[in-house]
C-alpha positions as CSV (number, residue, x, y, z in Angstrom):
1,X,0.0,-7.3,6.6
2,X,-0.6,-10.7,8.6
3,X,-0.1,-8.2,11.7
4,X,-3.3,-5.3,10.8
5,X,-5.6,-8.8,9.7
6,X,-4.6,-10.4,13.4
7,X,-5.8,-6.7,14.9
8,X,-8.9,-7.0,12.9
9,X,-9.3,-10.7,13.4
10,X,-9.5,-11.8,10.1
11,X,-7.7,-15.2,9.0
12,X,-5.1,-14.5,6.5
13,X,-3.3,-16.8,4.7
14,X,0.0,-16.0,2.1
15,X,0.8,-18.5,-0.5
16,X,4.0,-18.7,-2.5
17,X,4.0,-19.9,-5.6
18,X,7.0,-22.0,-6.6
19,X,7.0,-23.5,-9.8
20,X,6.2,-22.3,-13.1
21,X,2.8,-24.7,-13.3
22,X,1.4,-23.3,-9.9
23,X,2.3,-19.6,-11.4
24,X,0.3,-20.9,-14.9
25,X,-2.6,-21.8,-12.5
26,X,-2.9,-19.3,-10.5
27,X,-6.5,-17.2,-10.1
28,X,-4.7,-14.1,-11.5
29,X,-2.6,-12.9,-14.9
30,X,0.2,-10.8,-12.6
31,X,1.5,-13.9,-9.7
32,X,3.9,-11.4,-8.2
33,X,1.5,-10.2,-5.5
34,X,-2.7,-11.3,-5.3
35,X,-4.7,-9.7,-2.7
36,X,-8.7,-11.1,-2.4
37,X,-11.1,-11.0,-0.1
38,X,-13.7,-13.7,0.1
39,X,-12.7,-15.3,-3.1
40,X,-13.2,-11.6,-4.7
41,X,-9.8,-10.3,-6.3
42,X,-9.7,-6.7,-4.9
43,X,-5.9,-5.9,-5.8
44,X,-2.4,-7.0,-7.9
45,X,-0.6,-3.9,-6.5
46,X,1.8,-4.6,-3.9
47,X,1.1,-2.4,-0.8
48,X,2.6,-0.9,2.0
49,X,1.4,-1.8,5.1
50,X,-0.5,1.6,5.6
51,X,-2.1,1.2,1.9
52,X,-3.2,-2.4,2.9
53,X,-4.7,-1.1,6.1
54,X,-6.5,1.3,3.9
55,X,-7.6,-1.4,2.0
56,X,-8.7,-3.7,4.2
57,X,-10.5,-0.7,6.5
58,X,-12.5,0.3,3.3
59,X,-14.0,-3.6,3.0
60,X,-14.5,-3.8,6.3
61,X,-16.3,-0.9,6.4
62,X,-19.2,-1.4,4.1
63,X,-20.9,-4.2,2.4
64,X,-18.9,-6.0,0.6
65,X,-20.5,-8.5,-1.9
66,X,-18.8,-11.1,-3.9
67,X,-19.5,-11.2,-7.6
């Protein structure tokens, strides 16, 4: 995934959680996987590289407006 944001050039930034308190605090109910865009939660789904490509192309590709 870090490689399609690179070929887009859009930072991207993973974070692991690793204790039970940063899991209890984190922006979303389901800490396995978090995808957001801006601050804006777009997915929990883990993806595929091809799905997050699809993903990513779709918001790149038309205005995309925080809440």
């Amino acid at each position: 995934m870090k490689n399609i944001a690179e070929k887009w050039g859009i930072p991207f930034h993973t974070y692991q959680l690793m204790t039970k308190d940063e899991a209890q605090n984190a922006p979303i109910i389901w800490t396995t996987f978090g995808l957001f865009c801006n601050g804006q939660f777009i997915s929990y789904e883990i993806m595929s590289a091809n799905k997050f490509e699809k993903v990513f192309n779709y918001i790149m590709n038309r205005e995309f407006i925080p809440f």
